[in-house]
C-alpha positions as a printed NumPy array, in Angstrom:
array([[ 68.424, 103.849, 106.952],
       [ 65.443, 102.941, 104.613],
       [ 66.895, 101.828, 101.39 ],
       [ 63.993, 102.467,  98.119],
       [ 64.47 , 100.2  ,  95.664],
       [ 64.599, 100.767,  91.844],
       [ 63.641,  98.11 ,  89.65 ],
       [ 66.119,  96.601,  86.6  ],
       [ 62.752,  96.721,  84.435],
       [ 61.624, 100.419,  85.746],
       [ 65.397, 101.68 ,  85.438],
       [ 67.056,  99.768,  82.675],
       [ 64.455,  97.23 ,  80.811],
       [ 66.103,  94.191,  81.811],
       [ 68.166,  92.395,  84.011],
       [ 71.381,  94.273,  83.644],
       [ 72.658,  92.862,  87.188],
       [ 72.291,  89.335,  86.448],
       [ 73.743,  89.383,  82.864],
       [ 76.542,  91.072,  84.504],
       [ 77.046,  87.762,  86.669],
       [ 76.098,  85.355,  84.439],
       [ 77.556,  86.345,  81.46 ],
       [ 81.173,  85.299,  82.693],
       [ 79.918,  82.404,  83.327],
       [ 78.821,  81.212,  80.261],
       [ 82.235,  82.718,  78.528],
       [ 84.25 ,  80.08 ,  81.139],
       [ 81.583,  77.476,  79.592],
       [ 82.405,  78.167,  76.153],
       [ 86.119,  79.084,  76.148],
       [ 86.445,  75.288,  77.277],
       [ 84.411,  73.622,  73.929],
       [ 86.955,  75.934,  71.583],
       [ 88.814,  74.305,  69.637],
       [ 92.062,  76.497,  69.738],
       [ 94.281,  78.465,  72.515],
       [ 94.742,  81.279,  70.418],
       [ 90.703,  81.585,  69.778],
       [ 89.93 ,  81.039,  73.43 ],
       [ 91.99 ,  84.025,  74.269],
       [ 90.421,  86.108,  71.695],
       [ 86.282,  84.902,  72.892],
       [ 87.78 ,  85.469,  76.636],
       [ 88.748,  89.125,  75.921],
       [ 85.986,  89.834,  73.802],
       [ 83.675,  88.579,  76.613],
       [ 85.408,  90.626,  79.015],
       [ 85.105,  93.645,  77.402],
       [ 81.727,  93.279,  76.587],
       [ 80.997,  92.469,  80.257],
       [ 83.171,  96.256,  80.985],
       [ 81.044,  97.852,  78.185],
       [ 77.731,  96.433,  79.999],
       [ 79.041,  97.506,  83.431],
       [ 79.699, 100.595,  82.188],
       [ 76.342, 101.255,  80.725],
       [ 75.347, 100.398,  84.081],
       [ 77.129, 102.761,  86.104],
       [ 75.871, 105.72 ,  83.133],
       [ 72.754, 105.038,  83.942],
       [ 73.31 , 105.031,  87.756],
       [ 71.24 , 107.311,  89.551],
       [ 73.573, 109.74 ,  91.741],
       [ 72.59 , 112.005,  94.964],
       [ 69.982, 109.002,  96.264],
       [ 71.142, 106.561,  98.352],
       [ 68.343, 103.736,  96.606],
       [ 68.976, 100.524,  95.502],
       [ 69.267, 100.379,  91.784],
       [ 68.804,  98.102,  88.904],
       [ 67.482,  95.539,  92.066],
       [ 66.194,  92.358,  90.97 ],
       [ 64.358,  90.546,  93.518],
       [ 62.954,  86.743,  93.552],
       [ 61.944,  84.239,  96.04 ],
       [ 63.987,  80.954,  96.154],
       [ 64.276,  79.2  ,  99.674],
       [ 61.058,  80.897, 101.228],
       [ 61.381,  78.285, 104.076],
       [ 64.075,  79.494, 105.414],
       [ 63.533,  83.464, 104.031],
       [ 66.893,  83.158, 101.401],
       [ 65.856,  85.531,  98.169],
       [ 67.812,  85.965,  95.11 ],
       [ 67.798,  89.379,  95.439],
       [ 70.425,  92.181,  94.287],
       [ 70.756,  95.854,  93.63 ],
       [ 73.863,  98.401,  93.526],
       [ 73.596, 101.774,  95.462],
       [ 76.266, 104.55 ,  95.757],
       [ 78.52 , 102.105,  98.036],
       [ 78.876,  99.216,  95.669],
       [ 78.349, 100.514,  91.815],
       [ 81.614, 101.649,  91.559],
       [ 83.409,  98.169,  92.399],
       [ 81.342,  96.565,  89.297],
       [ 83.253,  98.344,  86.173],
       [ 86.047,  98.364,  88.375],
       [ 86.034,  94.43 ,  88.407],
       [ 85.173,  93.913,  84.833],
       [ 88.25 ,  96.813,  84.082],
       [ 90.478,  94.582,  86.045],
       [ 89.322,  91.289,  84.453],
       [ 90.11 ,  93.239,  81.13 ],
       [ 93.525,  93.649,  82.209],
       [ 94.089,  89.968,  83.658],
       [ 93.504,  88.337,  80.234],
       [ 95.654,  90.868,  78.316],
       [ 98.157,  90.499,  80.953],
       [ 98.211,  86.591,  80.568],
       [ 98.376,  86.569,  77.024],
       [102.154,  84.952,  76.328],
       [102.443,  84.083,  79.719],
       [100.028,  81.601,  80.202],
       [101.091,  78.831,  78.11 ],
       [ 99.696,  75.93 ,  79.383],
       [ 96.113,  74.735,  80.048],
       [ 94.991,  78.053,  78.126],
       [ 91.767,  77.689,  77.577],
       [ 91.192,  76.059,  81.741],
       [ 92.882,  79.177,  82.922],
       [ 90.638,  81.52 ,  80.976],
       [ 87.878,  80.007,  82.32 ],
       [ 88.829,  80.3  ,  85.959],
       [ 89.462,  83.991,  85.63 ],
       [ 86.289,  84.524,  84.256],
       [ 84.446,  82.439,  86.637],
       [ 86.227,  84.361,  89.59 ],
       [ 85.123,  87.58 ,  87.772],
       [ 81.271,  86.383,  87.971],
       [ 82.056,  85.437,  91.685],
       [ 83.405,  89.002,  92.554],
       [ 80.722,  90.71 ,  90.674],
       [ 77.755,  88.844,  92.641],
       [ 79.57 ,  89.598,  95.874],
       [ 79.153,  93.198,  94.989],
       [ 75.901,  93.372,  94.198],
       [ 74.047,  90.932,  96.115],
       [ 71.787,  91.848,  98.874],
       [ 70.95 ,  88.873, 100.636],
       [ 73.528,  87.502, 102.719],
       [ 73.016,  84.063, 102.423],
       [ 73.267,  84.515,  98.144],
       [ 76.286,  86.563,  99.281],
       [ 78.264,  84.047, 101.233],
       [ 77.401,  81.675,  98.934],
       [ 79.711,  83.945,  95.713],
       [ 81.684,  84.81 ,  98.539],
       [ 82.669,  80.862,  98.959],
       [ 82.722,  79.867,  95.285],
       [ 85.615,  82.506,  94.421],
       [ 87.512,  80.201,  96.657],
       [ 87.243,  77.087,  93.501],
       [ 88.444,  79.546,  90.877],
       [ 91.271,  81.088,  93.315],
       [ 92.697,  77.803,  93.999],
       [ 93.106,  76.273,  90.557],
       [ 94.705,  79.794,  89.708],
       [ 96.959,  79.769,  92.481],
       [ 97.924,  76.172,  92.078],
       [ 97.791,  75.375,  88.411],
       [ 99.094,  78.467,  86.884],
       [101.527,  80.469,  89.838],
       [105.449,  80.503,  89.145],
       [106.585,  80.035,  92.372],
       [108.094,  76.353,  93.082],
       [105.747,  76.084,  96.346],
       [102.544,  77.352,  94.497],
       [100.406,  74.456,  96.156],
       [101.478,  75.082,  99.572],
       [100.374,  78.95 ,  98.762],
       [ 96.997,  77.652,  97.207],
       [ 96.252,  75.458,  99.893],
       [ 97.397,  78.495, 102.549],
       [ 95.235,  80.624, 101.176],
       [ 91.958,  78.525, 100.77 ],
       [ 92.681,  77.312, 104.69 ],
       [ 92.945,  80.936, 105.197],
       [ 89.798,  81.862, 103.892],
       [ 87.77 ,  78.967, 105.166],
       [ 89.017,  80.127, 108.268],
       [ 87.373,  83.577, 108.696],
       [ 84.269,  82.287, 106.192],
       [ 83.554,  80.099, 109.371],
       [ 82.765,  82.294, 111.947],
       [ 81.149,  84.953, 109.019],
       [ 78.457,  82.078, 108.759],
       [ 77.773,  82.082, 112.122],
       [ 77.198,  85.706, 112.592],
       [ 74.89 ,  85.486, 109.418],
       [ 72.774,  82.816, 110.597],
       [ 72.539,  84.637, 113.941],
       [ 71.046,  87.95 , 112.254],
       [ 68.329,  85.503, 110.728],
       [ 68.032,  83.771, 113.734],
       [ 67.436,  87.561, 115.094],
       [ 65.066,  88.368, 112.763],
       [ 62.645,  85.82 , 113.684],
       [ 63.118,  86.212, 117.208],
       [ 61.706,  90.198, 116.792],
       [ 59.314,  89.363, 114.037],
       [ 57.545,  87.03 , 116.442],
       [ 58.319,  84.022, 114.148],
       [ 58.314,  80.613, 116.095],
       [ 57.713,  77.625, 116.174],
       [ 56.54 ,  75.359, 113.005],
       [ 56.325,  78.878, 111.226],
       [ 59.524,  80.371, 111.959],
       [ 60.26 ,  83.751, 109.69 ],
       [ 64.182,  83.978, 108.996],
       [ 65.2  ,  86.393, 106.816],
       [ 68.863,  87.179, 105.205],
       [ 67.712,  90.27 , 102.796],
       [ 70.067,  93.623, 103.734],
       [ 67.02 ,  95.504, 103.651],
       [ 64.847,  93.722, 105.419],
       [ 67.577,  93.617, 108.619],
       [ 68.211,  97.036, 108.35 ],
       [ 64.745,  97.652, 110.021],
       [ 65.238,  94.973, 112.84 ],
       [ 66.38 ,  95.885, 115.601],
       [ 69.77 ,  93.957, 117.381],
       [ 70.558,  94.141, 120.8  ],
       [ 73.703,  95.52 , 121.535],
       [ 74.965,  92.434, 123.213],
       [ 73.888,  90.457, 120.193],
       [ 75.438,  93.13 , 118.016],
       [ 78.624,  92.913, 119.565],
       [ 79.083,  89.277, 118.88 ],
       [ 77.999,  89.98 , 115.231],
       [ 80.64 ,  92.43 , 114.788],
       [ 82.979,  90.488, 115.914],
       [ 82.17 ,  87.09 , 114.101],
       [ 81.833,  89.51 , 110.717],
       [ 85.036,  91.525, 110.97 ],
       [ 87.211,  88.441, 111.759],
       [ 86.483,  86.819, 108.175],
       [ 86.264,  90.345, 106.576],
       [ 89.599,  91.108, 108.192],
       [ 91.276,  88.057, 106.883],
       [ 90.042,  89.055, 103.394],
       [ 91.438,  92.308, 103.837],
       [ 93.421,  91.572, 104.813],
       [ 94.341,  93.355, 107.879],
       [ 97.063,  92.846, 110.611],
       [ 97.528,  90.424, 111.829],
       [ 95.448,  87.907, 109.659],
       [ 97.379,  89.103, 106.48 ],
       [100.238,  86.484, 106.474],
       [ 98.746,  84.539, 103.406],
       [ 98.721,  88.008, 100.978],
       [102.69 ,  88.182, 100.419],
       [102.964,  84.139,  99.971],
       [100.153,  84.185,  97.208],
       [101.589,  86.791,  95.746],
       [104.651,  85.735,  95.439],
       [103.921,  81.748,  94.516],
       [100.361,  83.264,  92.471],
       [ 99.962,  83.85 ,  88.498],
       [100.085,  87.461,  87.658],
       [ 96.071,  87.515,  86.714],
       [ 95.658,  86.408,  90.386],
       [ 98.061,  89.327,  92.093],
       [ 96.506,  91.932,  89.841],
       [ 93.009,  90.558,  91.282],
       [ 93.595,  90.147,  95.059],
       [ 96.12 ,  93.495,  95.379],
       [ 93.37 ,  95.726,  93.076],
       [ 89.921,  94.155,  94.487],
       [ 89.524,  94.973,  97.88 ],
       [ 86.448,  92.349,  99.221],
       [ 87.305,  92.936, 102.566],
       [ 87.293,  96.693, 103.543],
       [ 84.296,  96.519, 101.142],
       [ 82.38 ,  93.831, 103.397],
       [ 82.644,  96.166, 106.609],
       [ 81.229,  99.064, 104.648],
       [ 78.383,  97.076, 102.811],
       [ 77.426,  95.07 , 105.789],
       [ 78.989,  95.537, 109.158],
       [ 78.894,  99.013, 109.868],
       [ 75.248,  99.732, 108.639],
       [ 73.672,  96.558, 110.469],
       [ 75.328,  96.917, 113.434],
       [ 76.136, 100.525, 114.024],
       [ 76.057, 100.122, 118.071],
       [ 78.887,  97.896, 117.42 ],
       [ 80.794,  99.783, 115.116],
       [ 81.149, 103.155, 116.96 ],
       [ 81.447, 101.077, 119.963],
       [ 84.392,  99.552, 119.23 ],
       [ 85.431, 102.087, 116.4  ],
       [ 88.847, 102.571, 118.908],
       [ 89.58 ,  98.985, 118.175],
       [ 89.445,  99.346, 114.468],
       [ 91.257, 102.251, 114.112],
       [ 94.065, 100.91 , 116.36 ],
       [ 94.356,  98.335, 113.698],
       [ 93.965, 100.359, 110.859],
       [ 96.449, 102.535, 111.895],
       [ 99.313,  99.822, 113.068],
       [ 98.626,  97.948, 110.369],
       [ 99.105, 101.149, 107.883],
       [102.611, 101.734, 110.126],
       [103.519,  97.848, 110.149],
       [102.855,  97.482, 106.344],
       [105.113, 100.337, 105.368],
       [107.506,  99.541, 107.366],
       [108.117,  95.574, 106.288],
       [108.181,  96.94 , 102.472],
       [110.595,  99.288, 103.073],
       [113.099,  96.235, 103.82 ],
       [111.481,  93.884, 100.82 ],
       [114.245,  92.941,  98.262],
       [111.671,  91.6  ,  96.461],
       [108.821,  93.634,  94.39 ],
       [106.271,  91.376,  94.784],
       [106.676,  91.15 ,  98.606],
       [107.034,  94.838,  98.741],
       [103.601,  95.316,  97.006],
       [101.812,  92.801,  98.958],
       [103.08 ,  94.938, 102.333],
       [102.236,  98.137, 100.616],
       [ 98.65 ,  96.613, 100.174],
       [ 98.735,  95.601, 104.086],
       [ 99.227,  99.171, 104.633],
       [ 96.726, 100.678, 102.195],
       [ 94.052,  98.319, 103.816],
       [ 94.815,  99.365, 107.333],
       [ 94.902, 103.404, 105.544],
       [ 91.469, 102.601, 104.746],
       [ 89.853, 101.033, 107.589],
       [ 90.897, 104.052, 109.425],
       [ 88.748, 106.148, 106.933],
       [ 85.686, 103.403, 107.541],
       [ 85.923, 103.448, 111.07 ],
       [ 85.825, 107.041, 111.204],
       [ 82.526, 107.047, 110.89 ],
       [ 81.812, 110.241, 109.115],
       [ 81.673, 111.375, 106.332],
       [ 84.969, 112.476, 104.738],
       [ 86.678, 109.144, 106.084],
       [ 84.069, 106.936, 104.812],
       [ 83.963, 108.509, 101.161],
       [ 87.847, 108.413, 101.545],
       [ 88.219, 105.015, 102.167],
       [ 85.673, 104.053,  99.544],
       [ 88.189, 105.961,  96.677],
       [ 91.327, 104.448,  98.416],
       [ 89.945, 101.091,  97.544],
       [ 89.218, 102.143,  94.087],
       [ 92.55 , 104.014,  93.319],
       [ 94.419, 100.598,  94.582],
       [ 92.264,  98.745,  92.229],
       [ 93.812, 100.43 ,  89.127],
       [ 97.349, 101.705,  90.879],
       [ 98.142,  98.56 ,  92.611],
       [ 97.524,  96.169,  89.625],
       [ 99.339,  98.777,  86.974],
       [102.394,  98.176,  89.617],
       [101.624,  94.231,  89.76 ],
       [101.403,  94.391,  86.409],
       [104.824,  95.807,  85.537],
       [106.223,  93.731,  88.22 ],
       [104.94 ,  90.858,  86.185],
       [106.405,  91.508,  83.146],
       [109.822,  92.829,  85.076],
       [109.699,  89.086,  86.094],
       [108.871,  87.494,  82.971],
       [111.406,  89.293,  81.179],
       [114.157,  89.341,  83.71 ],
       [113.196,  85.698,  85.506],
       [113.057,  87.134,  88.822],
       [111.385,  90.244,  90.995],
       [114.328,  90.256,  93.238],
       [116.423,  93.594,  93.589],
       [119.272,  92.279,  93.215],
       [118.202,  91.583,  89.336],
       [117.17 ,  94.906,  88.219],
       [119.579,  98.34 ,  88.013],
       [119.958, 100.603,  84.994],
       [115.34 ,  99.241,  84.126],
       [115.166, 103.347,  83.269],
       [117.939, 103.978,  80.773],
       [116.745, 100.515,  78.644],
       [113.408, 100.426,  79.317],
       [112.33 , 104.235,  79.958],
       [108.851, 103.914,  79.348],
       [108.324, 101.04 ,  81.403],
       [110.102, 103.204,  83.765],
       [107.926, 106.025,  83.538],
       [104.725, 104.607,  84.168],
       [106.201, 102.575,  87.35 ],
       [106.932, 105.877,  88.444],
       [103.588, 107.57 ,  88.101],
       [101.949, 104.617,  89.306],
       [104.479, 105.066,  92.486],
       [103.687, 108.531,  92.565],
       [ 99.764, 107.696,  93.026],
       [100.041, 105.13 ,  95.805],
       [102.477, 107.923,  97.637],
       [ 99.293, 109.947,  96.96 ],
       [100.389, 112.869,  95.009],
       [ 97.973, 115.722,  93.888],
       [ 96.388, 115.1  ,  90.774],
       [ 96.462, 111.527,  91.568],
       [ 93.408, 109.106,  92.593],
       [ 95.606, 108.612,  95.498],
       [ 95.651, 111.888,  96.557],
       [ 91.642, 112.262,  96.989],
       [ 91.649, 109.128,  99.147],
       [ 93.963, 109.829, 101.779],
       [ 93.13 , 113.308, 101.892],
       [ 89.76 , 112.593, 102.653],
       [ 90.56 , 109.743, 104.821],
       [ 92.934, 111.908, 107.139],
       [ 90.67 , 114.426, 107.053],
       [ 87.722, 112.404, 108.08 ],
       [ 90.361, 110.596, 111.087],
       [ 91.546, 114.265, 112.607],
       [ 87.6  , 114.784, 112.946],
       [ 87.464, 111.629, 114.924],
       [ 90.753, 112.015, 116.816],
       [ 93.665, 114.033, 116.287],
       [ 96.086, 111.31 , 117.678],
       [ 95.573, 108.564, 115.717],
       [ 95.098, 111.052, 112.499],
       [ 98.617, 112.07 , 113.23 ],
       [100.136, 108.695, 113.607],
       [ 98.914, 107.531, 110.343],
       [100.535, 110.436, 108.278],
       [103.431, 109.083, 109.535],
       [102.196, 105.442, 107.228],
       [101.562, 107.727, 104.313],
       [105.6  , 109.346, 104.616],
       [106.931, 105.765, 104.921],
       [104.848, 104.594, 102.1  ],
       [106.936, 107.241,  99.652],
       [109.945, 106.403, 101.514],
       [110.011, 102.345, 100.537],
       [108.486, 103.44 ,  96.935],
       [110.904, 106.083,  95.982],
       [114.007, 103.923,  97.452],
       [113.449, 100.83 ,  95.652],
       [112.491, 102.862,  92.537],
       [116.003, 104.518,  92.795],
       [118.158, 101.349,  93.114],
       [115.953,  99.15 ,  90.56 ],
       [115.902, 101.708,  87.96 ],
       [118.771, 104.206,  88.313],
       [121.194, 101.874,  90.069],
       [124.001, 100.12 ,  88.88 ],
       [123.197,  97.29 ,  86.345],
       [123.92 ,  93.965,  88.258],
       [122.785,  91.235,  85.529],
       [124.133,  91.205,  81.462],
       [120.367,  90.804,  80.72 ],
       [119.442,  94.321,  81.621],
       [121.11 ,  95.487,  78.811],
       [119.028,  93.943,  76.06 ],
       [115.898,  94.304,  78.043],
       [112.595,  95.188,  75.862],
       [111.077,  97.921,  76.881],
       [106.637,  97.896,  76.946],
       [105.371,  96.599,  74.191],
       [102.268,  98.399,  72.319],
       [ 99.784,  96.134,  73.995],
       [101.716,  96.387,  77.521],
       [101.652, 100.257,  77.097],
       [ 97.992, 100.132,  76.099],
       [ 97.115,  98.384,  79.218],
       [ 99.469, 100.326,  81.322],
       [ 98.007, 103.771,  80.2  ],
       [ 94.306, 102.353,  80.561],
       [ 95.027, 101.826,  84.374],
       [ 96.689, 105.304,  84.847],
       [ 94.099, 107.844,  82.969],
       [ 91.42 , 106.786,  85.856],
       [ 93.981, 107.554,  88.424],
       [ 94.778, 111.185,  86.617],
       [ 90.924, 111.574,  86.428],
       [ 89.72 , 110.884,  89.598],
       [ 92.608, 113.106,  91.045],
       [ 91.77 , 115.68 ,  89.071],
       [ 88.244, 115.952,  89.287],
       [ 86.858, 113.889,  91.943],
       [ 83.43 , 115.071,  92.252],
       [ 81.878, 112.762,  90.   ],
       [ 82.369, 110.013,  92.419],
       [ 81.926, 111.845,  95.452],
       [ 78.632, 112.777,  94.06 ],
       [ 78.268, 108.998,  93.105],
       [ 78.797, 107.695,  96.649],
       [ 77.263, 111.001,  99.05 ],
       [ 74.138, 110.072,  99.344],
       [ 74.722, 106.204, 100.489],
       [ 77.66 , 107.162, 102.727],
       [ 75.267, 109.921, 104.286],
       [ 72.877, 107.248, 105.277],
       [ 75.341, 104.786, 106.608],
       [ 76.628, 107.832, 108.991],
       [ 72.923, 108.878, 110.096],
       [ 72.602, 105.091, 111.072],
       [ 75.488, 105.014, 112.979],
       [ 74.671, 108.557, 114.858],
       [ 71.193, 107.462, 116.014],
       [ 73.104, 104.241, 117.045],
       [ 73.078, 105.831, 120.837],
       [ 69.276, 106.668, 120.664],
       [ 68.75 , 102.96 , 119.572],
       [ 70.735, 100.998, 122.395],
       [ 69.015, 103.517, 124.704],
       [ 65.377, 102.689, 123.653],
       [ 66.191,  98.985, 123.434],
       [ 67.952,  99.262, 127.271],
       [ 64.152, 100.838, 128.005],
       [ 62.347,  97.906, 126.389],
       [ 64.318,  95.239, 128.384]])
């Protein structure tokens, strides 16, 4: 797996990459020196979309049916120790960009009567996270990339804490920064051990040691499979508590449900995790991925059972969405762990479609809760006859996370299932059995919360979307009618990178067998 690189300056004329990151950051800088609320939120939004129009111009000029590095930026920083400042987007991770800046879009619109206090602070922190997310997906050097990967944790926290509505929103901030510091630990470790590897094979000792962190660079090392397997392991564990996956995915529904809107929408639509094991674990350590691919898709596939299951029995939408999520995750790690094809593109577009279906459902369930003071069950009844467009587009935002054709949702677990009954028919069959549960707690709850009996007086005068609400709401959906529609725009987008992850992992055999002969 030889990644070429394309240059920003060759491809684009400047650093389109690094504006992408640091832009947001200098919005959080200035939002802070306005001297109104109201004029904060309007430089916040404006900023946002111009970082969406920027990351869209990006991803037009993207270079499909390669699997190069594009747009890369590359310069030295801590040569002693081989750390680089150097990033790049390729099929895998170009799509997550605009799909970040879309969703940062959304967060500030979403906030903009809700967040009433500390306005301009809280603007700032969700464009700082949005800078953190966006150098997590395009960074190539894992050192830079643990280092955005930490500092989302400073913005996360003062959301979580500052701005949630749930009376123990700083037990749920501090949960989920222990949480995170938790699996961050051991991803350390298993970084500093590929740089430790690197030197080890490049011959680098003593006072002139040669470490390296650069994704490209470790791609052509070689890592004994013993090595590898502690890698994996060290890796997945923090990537798996991202996720997150069962059964490191207690902290999702308690954030959720304590959390500001604007930090739902983020954690249920940005998937870091599943995107960590496809950007890093499986192509550096392929001997280790298709060696314990049975473990992953064990998981994958009782988590997408154990997640379904749990929401059917939420009373509360919030909880139910965070289980959905669970599920969704574990739907998609079966498509990674695959290892082919199909399931790899699938679980690349599962990601994306929750992105935009699971924070158009946050998103309603937000403004359900704003309006109604509460996301219980027992709340709602009669939501359809008083508020029918609201209604409508929970329902076709329901109908793409059941994954019906013509939906975003659709393409993913299609292709996922497909790609798992190429790997195994048994576990391919079990998780259909996730994707019938998932309609079974969506359709339910959507019966009794909006056709049911009205249980509270303030039903009845209820306001239905308002214009901005509905703008928002049908921004989200018309990506999820496109890409289920006509899908080959992004499965031409992502081919060629997938098709080099799976050729890694293939000649993974012929690689532990020549490295068996060297010993």
């Amino acid at each position: 797996m030889n990644l070429a690189e394309i240059f920003a300056a060759q491809q684009i004329g400047f650093p389109i990459l690094s504006t992408l990151i640091f832009l947001p950051i200098a919005l959080a800088i200035l939002v802070n020196f306005l001297k109104t609320d109201h004029l904060a939120r309007w430089v916040a939004l404006l900023g946002a979309l111009a970082v969406l129009v920027l990351a869209l111009v990006m991803t037009c000029a993207f270079i499909p049916g390669v699997s190069h590095l594009q747009f890369a930026e590359r310069i030295g920083w801590i040569s002693t120790v081989g750390i680089t400042y150097h990033i790049g987007v390729d099929g895998i991770s170009v799509l997550f960009v605009p799909l970040t800046a879309f969703l940062s879009v959304v967060v500030i619109l979403v906030s903009w009567n809700s967040v009433r206090f500390l306005v301009k602070p809280y603007l700032a922190a969700v464009l700082a996270f949005e800078a953190m997310v966006i150098g997590v997906f395009v960074t190539l050097d894992l050192f830079v990339f643990f280092i955005f990967w930490e500092l989302m944790l400073v913005p996360s926290y003062f959301l979580i804490k500052l701005w949630g509505g749930g009376p123990d929103r700083q037990r749920a901030g501090t949960k989920y920064v222990m949480y995170m510091l938790s699996g961050s630990a051991p991803m350390l470790i298993g970084i500093i051990l590929l740089g430790v590897n690197y030197n080890n094979v490049t011959g680098g000792s003593g006072a002139t040691p040669s470490y390296s962190f650069d994704f490209p660079t470790l791609l052509s090392v070689p890592i004994a499979p013993g090595l590898q397997t502690l890698i994996f392991f060290l890796l997945a564990f923090g990537f798996a508590v991202k996720g997150p996956l069962f059964p490191f995915h207690t902290w999702m529904p308690t954030t959720l449900l304590e959390g500001p809107a604007g930090m739902g929408v983020f954690l249920v639509g940005i998937k870091l995790g599943v995107y960590g094991f496809i950007r890093f674990v499986i192509p550096l350590l392929p001997i280790a991925s298709a060696r314990w691919l049975w473990l992953m898709v064990v998981l994958g596939v009782f988590a997408s059972l154990y997640g379904a299951l749990i929401a059917m029995a939420q009373p509360n939408l919030r909880r139910l969405l965070a289980f959905a999520s669970i599920s969704h995750v574990g739907l998609a790690i079966l498509g990674l762990f695959s290892l082919n094809q199909q399931g790899i593109q699938g679980g690349i577009i599962m990601i994306i479609n929750l992105g935009f279906v699971s924070a158009g459902l946050f998103m309603l369930a937000a403004i359900l809760h704003e309006r109604v003071g509460s996301s219980e069950l027992s709340a709602f009844g009669g939501l359809a006859r008083q508020a029918p467009l609201l209604g409508t587009f929970f329902f076709l935002f329901g109908m793409a996370v059941i994954g019906l054709p013509i939906t975003s949702g659709f393409t993913g677990e299609f292709l996922i299932l497909q790609g798992a009954f190429l790997l195994h028919p048994a576990p391919a069959s079990v998780a259909v059995l996730g994707v019938v549960l998932s309609a079974a707690y969506l359709l339910v709850y959507y019966e009794r919360a909006f056709f049911g009996p009205v249980t509270r007086s303030i039903v009845k005068t209820l306001p239905d979307l308002r214009s901005r609400e509905a703008v928002v709401a049908a921004a989200l959906f018309l990506p999820i009618l496109w890409i289920g529609v006509y899908p080959a725009p992004l499965l031409h987008v992502t081919g060629a990178s997938v098709q080099a992850v799976v050729e890694r992992v293939k000649d993974a055999p012929l690689t532990a067998f020549r490295l068996s002969k060297e010993k």
